[in-house]
N, CA, C and O atoms as CSV, one atom per row, in Angstrom:
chain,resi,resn,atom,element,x,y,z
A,1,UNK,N,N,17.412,-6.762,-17.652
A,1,UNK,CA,C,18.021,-7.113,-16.384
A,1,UNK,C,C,18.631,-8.516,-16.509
A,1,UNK,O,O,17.892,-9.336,-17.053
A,2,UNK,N,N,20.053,-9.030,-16.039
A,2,UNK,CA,C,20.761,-10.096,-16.007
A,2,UNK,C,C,19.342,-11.175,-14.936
A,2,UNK,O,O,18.666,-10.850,-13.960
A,3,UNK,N,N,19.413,-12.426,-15.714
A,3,UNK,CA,C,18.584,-13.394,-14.773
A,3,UNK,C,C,19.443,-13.592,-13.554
A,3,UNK,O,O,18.786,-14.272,-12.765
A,4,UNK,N,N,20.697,-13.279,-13.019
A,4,UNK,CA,C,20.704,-13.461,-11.949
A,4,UNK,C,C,20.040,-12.364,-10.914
A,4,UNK,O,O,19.606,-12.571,-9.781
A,5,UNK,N,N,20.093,-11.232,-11.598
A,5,UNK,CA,C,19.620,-10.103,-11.116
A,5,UNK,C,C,18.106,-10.028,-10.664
A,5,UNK,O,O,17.833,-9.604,-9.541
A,6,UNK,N,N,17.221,-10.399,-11.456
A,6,UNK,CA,C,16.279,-10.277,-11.552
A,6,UNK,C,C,15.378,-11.411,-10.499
A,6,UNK,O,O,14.265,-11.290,-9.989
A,7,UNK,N,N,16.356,-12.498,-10.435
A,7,UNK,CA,C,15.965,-14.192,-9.496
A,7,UNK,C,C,16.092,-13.393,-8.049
A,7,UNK,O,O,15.211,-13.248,-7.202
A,8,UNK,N,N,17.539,-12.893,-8.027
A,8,UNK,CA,C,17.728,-12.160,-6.414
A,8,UNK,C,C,16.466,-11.386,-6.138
A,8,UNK,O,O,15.887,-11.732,-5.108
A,9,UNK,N,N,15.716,-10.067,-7.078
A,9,UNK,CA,C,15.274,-9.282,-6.927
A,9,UNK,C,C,13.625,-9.833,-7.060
A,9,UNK,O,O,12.821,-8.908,-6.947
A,10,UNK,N,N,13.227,-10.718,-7.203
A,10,UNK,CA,C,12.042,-12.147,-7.015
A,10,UNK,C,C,12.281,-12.601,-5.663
A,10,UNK,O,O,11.187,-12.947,-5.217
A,11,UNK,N,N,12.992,-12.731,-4.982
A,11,UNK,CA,C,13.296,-13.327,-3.262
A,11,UNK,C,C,12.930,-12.212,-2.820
A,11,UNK,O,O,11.876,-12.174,-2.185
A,12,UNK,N,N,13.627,-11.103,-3.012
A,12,UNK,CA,C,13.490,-9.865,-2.169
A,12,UNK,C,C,11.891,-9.476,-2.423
A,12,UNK,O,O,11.187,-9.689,-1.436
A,13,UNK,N,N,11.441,-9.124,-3.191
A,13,UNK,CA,C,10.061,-9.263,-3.335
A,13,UNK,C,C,9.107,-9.780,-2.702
A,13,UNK,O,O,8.151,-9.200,-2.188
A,14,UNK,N,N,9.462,-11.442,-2.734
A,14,UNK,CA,C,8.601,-12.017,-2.070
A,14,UNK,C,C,8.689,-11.706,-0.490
A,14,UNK,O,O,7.732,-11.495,0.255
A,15,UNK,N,N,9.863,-11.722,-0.199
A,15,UNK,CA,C,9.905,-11.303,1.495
A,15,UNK,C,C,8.605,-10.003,1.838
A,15,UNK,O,O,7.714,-10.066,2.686
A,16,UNK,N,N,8.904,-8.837,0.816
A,16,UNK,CA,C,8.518,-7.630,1.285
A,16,UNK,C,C,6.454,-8.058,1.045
A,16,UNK,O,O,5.632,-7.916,1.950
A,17,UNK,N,N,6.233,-8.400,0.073
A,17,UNK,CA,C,5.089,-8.555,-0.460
A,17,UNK,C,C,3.927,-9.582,0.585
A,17,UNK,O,O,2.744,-9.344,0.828
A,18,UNK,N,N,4.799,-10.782,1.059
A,18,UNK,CA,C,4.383,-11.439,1.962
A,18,UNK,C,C,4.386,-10.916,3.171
A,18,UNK,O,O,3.514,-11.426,3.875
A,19,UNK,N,N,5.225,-9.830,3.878
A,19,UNK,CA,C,5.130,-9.260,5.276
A,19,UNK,C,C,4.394,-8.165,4.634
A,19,UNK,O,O,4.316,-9.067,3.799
A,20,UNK,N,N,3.927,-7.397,4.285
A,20,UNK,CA,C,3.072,-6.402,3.713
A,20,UNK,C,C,1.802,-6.923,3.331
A,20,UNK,O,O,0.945,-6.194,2.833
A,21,UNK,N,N,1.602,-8.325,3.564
A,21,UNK,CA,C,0.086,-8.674,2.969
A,21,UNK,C,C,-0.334,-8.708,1.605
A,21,UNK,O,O,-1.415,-9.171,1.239
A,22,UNK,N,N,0.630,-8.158,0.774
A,22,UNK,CA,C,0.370,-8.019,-0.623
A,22,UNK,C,C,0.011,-8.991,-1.511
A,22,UNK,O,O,0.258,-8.659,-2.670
A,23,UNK,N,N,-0.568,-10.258,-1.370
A,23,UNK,CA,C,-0.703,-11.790,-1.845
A,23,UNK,C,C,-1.052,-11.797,-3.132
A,23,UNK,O,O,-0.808,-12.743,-3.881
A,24,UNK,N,N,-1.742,-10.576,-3.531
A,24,UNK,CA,C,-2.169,-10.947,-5.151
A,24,UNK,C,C,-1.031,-10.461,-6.184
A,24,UNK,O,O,-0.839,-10.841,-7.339
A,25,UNK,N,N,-0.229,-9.356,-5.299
A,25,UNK,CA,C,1.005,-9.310,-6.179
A,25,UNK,C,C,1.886,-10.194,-6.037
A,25,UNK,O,O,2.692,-10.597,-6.876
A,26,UNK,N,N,1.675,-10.676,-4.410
A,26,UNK,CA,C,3.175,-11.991,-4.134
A,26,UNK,C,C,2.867,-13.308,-5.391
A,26,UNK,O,O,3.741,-13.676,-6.176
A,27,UNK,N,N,1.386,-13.905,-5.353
A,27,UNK,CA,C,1.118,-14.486,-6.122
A,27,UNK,C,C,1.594,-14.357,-7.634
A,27,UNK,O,O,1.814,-15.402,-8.246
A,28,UNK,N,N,1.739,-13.329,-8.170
A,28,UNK,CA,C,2.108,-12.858,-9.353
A,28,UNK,C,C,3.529,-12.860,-9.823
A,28,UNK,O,O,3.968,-12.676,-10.958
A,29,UNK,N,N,4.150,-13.109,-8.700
A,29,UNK,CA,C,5.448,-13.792,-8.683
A,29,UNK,C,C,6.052,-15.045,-9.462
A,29,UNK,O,O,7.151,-15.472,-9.814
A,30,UNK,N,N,4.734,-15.380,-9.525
A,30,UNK,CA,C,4.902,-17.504,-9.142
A,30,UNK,C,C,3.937,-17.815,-10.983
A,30,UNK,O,O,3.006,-17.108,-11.367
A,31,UNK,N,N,4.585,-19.142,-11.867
A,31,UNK,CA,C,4.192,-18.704,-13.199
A,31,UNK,C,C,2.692,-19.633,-12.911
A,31,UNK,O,O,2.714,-20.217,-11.827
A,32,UNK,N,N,1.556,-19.812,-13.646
A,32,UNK,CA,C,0.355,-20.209,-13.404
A,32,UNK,C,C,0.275,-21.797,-12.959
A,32,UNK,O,O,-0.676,-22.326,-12.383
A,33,UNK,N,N,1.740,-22.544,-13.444
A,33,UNK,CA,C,1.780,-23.861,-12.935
A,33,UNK,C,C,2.986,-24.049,-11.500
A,33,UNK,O,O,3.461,-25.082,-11.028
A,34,UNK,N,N,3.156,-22.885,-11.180
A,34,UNK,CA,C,4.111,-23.048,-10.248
A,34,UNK,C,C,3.886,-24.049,-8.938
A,34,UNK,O,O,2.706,-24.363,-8.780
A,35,UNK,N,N,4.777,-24.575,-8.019
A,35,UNK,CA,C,4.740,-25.135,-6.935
A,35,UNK,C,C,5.533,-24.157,-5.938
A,35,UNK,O,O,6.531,-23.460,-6.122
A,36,UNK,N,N,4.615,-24.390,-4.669
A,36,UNK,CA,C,5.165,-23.628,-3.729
A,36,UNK,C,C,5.265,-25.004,-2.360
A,36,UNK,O,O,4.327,-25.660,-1.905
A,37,UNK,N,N,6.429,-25.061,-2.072
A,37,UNK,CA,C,6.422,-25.649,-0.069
A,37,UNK,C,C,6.985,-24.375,0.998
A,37,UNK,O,O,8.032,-23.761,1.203
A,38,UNK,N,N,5.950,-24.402,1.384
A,38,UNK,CA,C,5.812,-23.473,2.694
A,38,UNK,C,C,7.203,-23.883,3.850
A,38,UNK,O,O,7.129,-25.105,3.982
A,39,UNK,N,N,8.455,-23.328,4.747
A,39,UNK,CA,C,8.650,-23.661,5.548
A,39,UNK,C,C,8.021,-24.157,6.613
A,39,UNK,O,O,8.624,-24.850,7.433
A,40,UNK,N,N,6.574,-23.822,6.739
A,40,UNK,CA,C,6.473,-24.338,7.656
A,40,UNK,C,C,5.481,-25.252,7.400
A,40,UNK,O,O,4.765,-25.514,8.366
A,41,UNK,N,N,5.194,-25.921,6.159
A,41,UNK,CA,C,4.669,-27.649,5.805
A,41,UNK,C,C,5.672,-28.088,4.844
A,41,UNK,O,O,5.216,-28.418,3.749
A,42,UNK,N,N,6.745,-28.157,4.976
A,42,UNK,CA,C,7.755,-28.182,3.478
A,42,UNK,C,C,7.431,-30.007,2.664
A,42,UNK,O,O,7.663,-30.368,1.510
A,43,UNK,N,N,6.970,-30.622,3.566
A,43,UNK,CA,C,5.621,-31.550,2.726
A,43,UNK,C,C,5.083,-32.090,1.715
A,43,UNK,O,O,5.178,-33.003,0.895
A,44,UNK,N,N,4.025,-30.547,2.307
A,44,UNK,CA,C,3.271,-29.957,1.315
A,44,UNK,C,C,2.883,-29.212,0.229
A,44,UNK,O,O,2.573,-28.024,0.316
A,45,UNK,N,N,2.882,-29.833,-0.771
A,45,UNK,CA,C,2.965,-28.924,-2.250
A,45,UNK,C,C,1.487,-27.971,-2.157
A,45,UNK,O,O,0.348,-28.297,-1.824
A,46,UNK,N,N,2.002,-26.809,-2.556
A,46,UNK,CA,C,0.481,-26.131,-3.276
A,46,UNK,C,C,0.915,-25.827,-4.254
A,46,UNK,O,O,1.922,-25.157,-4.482
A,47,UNK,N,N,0.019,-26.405,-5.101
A,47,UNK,CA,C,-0.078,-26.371,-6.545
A,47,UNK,C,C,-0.525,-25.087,-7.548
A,47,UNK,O,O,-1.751,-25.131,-7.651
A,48,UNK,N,N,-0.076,-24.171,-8.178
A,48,UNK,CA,C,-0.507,-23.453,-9.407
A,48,UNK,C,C,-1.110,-21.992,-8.362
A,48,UNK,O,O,-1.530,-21.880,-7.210
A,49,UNK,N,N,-0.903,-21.194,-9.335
A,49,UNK,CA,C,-0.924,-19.689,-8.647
A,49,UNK,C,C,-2.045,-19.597,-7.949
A,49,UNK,O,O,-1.910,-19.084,-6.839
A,50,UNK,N,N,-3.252,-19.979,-8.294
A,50,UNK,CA,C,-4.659,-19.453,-7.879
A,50,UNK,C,C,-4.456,-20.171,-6.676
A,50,UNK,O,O,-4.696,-19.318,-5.821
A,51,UNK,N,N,-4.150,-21.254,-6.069
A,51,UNK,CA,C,-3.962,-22.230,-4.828
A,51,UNK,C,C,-3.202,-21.314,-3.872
A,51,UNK,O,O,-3.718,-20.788,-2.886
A,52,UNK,N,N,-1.996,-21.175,-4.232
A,52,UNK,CA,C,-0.789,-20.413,-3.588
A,52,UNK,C,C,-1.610,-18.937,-3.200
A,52,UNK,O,O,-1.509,-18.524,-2.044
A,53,UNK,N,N,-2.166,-18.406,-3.888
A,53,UNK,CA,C,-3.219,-17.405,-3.647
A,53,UNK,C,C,-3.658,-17.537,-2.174
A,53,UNK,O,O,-3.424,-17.009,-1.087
A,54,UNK,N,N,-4.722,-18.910,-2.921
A,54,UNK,CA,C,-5.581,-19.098,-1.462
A,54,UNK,C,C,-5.005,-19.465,-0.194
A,54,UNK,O,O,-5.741,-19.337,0.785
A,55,UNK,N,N,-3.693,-19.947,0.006
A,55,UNK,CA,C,-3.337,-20.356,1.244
A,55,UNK,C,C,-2.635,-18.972,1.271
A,55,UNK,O,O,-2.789,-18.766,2.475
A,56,UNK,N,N,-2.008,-17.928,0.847
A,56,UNK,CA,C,-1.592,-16.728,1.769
A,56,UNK,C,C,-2.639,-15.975,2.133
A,56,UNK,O,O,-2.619,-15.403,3.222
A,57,UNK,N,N,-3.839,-15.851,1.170
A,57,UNK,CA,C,-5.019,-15.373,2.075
A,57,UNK,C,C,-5.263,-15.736,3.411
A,57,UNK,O,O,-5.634,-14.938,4.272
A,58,UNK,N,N,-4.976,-17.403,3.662
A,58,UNK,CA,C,-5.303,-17.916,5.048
A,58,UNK,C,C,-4.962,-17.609,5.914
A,58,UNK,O,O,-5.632,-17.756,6.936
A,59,UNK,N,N,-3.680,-17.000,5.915
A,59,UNK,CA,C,-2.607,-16.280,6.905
A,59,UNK,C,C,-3.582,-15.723,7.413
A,59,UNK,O,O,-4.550,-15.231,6.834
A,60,UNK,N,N,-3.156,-15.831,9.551
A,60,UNK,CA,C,-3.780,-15.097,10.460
A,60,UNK,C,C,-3.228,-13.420,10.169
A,60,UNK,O,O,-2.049,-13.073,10.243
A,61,UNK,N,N,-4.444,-12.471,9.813
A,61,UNK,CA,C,-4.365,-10.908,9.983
A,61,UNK,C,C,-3.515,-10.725,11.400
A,61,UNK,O,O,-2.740,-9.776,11.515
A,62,UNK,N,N,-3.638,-11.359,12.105
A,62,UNK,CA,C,-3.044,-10.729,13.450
A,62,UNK,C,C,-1.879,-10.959,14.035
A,62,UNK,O,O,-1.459,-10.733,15.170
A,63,UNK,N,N,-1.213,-11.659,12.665
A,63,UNK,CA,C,0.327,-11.818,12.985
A,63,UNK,C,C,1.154,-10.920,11.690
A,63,UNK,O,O,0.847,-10.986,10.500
A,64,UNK,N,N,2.293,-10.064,12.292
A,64,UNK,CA,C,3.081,-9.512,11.622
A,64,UNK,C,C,4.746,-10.158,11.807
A,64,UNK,O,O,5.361,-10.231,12.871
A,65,UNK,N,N,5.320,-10.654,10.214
A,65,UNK,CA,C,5.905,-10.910,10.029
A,65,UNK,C,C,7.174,-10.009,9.336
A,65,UNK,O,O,6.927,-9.062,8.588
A,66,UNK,N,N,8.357,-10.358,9.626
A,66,UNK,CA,C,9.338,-10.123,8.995
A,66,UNK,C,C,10.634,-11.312,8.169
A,66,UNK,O,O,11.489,-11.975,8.757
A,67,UNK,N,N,10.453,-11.266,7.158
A,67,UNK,CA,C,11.541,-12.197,6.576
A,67,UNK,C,C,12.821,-11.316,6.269
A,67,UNK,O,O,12.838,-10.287,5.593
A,68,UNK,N,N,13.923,-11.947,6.922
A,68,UNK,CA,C,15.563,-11.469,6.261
A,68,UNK,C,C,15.971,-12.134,5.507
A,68,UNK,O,O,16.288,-13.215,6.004
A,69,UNK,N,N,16.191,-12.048,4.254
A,69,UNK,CA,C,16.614,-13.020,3.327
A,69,UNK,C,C,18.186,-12.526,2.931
A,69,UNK,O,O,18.471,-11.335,2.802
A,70,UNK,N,N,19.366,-13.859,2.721
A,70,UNK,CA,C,20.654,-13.738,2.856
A,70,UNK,C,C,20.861,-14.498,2.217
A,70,UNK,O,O,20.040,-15.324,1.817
A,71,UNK,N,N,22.291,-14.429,1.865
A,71,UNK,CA,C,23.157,-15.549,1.138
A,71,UNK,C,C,22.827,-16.143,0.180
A,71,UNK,O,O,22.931,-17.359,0.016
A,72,UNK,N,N,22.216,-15.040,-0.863
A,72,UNK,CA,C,21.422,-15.709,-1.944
A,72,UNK,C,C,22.984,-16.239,-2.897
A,72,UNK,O,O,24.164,-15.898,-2.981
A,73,UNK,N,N,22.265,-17.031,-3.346
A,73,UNK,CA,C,23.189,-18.160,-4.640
A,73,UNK,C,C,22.037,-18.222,-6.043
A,73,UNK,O,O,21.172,-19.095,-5.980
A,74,UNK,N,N,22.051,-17.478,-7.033
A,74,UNK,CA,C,21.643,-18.063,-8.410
A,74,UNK,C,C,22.448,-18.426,-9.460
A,74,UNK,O,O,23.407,-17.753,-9.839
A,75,UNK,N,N,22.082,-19.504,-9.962
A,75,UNK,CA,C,23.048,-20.178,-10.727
A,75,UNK,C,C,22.194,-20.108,-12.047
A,75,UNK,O,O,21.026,-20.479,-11.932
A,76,UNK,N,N,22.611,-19.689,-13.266
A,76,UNK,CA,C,21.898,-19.621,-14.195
A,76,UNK,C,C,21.803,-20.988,-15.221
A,76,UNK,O,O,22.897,-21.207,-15.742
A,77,UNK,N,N,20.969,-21.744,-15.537
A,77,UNK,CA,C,21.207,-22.735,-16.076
A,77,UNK,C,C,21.314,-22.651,-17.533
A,77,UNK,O,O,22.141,-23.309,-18.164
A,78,UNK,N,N,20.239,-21.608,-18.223
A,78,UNK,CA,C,20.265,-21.386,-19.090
A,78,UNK,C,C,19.859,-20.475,-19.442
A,78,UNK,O,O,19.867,-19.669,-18.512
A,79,UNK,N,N,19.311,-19.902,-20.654
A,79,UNK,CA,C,18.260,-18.831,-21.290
A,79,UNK,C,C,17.176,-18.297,-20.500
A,79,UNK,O,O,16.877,-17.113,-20.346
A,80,UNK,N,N,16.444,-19.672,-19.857
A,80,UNK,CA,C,15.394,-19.974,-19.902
A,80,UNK,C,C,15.141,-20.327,-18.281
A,80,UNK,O,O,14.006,-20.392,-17.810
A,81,UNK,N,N,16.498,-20.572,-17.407
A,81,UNK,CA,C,16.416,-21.518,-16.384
A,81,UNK,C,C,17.299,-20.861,-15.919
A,81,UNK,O,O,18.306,-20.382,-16.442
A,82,UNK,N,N,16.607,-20.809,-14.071
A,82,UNK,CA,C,17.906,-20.673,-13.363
A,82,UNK,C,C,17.477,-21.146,-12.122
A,82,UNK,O,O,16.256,-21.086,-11.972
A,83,UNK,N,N,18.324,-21.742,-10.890
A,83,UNK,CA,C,18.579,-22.473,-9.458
A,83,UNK,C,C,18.761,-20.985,-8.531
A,83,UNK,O,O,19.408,-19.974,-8.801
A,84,UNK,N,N,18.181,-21.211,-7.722
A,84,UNK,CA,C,18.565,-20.466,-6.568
A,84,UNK,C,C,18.420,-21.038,-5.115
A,84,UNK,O,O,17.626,-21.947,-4.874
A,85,UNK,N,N,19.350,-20.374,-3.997
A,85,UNK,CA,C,19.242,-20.842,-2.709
A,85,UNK,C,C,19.336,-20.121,-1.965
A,85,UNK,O,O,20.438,-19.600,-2.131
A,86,UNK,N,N,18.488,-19.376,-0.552
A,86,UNK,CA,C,18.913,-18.583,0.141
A,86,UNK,C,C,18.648,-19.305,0.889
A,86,UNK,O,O,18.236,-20.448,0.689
A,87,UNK,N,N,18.898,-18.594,2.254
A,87,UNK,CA,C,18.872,-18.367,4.134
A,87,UNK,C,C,17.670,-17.248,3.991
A,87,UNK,O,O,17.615,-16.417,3.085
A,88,UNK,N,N,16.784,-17.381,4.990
A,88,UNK,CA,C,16.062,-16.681,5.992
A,88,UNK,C,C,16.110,-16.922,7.451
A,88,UNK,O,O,16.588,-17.820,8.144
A,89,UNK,N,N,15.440,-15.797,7.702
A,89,UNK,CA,C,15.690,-15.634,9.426
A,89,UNK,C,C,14.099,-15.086,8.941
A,89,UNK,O,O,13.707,-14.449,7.963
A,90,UNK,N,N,13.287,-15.780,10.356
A,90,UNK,CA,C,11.762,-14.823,9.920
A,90,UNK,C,C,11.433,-14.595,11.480
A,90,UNK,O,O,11.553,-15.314,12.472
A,91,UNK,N,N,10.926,-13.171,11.251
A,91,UNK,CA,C,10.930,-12.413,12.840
A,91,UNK,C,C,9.352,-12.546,12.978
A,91,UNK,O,O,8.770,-12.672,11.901
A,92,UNK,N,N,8.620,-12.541,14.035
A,92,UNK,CA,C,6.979,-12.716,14.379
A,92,UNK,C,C,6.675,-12.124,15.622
A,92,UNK,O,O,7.347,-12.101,16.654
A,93,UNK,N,N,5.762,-11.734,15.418
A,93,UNK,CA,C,4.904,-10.815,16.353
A,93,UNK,C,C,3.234,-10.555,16.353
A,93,UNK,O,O,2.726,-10.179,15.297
A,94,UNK,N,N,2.520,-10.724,17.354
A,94,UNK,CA,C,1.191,-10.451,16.950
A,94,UNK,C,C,1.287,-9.035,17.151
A,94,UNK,O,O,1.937,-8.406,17.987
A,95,UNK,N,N,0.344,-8.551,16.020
A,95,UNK,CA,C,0.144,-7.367,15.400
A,95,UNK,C,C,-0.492,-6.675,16.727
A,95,UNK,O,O,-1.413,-7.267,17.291
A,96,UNK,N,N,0.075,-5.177,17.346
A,96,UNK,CA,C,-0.082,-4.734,18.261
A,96,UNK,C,C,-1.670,-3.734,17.798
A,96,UNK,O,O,-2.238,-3.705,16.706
A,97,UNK,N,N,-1.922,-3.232,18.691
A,97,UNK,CA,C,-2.693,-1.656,18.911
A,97,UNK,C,C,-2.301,-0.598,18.447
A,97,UNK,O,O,-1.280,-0.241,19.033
A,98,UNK,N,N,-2.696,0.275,17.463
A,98,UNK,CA,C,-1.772,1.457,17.453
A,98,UNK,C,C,-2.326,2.384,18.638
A,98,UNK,O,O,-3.444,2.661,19.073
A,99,UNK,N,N,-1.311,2.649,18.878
A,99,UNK,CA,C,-0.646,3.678,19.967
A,99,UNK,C,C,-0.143,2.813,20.857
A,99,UNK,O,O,0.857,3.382,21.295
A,100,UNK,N,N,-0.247,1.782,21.378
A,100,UNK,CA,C,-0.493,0.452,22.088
A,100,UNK,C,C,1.286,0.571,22.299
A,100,UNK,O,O,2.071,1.461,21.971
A,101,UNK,N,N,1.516,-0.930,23.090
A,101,UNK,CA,C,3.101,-0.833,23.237
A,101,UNK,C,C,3.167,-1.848,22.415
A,101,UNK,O,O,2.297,-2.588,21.957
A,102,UNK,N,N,4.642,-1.780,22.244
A,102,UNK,CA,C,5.543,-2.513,21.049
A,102,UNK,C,C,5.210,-3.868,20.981
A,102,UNK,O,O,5.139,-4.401,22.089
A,103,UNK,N,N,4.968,-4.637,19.960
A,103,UNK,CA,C,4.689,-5.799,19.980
A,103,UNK,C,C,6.027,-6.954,20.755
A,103,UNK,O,O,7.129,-6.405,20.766
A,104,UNK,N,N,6.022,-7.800,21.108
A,104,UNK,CA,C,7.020,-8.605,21.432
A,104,UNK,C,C,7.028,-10.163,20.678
A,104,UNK,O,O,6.387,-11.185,20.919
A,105,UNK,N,N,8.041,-9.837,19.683
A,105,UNK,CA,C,8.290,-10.531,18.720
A,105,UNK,C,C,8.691,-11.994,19.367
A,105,UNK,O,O,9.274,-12.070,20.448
A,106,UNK,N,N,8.304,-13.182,18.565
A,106,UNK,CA,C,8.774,-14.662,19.071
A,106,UNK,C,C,10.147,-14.895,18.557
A,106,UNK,O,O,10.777,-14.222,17.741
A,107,UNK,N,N,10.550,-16.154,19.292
A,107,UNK,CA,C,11.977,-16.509,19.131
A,107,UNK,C,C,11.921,-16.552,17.307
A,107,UNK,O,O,10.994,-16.978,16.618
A,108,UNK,N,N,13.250,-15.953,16.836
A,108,UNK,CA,C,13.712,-15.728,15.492
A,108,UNK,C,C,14.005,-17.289,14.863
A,108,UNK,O,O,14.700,-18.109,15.463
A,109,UNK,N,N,13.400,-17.535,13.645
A,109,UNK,CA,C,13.363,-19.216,13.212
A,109,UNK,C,C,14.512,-18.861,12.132
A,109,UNK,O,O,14.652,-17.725,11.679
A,110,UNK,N,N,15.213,-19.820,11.817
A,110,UNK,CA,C,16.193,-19.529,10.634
A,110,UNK,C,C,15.498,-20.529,9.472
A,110,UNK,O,O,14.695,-21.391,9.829
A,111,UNK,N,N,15.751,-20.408,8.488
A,111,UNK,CA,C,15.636,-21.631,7.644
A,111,UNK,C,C,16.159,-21.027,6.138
A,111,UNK,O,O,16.591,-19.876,6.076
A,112,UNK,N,N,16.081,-21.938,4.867
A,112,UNK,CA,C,16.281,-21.653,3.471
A,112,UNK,C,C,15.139,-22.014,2.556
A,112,UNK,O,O,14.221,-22.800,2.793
A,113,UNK,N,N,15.384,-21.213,1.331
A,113,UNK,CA,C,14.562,-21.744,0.354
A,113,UNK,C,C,15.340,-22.338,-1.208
A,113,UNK,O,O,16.385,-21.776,-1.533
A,114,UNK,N,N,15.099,-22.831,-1.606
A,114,UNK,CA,C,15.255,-23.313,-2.790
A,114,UNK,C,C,14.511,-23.650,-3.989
A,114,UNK,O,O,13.554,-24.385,-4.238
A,115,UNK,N,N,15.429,-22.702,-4.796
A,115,UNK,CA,C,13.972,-22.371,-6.269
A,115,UNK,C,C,14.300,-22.684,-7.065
A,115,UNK,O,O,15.446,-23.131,-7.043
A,116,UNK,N,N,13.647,-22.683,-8.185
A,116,UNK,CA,C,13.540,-22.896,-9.695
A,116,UNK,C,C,13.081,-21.461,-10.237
A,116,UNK,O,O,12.151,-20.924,-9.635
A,117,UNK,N,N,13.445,-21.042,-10.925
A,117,UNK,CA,C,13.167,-19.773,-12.188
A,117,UNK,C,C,12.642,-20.124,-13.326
A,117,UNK,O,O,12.660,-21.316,-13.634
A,118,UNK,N,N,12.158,-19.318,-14.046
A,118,UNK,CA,C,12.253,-19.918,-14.982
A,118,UNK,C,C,11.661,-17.952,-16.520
A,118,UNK,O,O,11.104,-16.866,-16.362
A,119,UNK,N,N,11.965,-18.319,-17.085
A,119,UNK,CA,C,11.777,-17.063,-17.744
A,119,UNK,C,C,10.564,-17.216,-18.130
A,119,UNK,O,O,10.037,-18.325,-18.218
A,120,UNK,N,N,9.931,-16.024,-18.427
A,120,UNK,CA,C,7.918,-15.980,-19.254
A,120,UNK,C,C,8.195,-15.002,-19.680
A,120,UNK,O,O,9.106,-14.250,-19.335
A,121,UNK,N,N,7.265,-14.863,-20.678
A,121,UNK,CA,C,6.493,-13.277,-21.752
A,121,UNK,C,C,6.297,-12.334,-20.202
A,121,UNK,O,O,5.834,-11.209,-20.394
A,122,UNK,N,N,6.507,-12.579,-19.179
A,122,UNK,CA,C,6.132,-11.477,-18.787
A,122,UNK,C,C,7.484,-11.398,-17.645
A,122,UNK,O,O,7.427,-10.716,-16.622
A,123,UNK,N,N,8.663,-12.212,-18.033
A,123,UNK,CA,C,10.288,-11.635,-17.140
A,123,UNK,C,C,10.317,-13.128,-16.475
A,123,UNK,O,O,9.757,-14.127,-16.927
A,124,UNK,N,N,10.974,-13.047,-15.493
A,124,UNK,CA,C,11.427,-13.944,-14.467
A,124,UNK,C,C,10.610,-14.229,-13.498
A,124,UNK,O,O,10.420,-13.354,-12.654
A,125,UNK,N,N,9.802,-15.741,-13.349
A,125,UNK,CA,C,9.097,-15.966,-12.411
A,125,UNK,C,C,9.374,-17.327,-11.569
A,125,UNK,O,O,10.067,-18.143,-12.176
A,126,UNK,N,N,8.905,-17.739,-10.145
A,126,UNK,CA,C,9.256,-18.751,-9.600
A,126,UNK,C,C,8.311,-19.802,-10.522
A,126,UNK,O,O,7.251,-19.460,-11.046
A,127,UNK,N,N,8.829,-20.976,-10.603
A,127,UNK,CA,C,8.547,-21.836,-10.941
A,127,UNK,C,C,8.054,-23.070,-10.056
A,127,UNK,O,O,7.099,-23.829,-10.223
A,128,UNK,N,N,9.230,-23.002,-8.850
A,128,UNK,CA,C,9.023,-23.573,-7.755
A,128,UNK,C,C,9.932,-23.041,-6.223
A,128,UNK,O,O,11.108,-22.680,-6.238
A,129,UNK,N,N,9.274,-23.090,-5.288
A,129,UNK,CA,C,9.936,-22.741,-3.980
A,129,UNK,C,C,9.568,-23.546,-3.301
A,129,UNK,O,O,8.474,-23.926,-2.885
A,130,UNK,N,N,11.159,-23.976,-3.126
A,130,UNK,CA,C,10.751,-24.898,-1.774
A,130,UNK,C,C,11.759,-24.806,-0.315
A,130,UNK,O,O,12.984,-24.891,-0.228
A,131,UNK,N,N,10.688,-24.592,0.793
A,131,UNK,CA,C,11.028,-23.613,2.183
A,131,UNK,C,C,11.204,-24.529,3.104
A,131,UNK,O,O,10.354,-25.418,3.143
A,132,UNK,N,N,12.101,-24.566,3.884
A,132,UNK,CA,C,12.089,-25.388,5.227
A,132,UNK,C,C,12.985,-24.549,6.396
A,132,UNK,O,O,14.018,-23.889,6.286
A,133,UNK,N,N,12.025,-24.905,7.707
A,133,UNK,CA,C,12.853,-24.138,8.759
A,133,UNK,C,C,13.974,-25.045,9.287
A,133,UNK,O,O,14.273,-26.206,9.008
A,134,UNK,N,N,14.473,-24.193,10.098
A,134,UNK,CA,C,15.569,-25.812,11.018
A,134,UNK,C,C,14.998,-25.275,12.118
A,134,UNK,O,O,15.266,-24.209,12.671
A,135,UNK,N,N,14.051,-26.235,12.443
A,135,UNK,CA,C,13.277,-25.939,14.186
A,135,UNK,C,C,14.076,-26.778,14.704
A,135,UNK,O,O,14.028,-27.012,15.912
């Protein structure tokens, strides 16, 4: 797969993996020294996969999220290296009742991320993401 291909298809991932709860695969994303800033502490570094782990575990169960991710840009730097930049829009809702009525989602936040790639023995992984909203 072309590294630009594969960087796009690492965003898209993470969107689906993180609104699905999937954290030990989202984690698996990210290479063992990676850095992650959260949009919403962009701050704050968490440091190295097992960390990044533990803070999506923290996530409240009782909120369901949606990320739209757009306008991706990867720029390949090298072999080994590549830049990326998207737009998100992230949709929220506390997680309803089933059968229950429709959840009523909060005002829609926009923001971007900006990454680092980087290639491993095991494909294309983030190296670093870093998230900020425009509140």
């Amino acid at each position: 797969m072309h590294p630009e291909q594969a960087c796009t298809r690492l965003i898209a991932q993470y969107a689906y993996l993180n609104d699905e709860r999937r954290f030990d695969e989202l984690a698996a994303l990210f290479t063992d020294d990676a850095v992650l800033y959260r949009p919403s502490a962009p701050d704050q570094a968490i440091v190295g996969r097992a960390a990044i782990l533990a803070a999506f575990r923290k996530r409240p169960a009782q909120t369901m999220t949606f990320h739209v991710c757009s306008d991706i840009l990867i720029d390949v730097v090298d072999d080994a290296t590549a830049l990326g930049r998207s737009r998100i829009l992230l949709l929220s809702a506390p997680r309803g009742e089933p059968g229950g009525p429709a959840p009523v989602a909060g005002t829609p936040v926009p923001g971007v991320f900006r990454d680092r790639f980087v290639r491993t023995d095991d494909g294309w992984k983030f190296a670093e993401r870093r998230g900020a909203f425009w509140i």
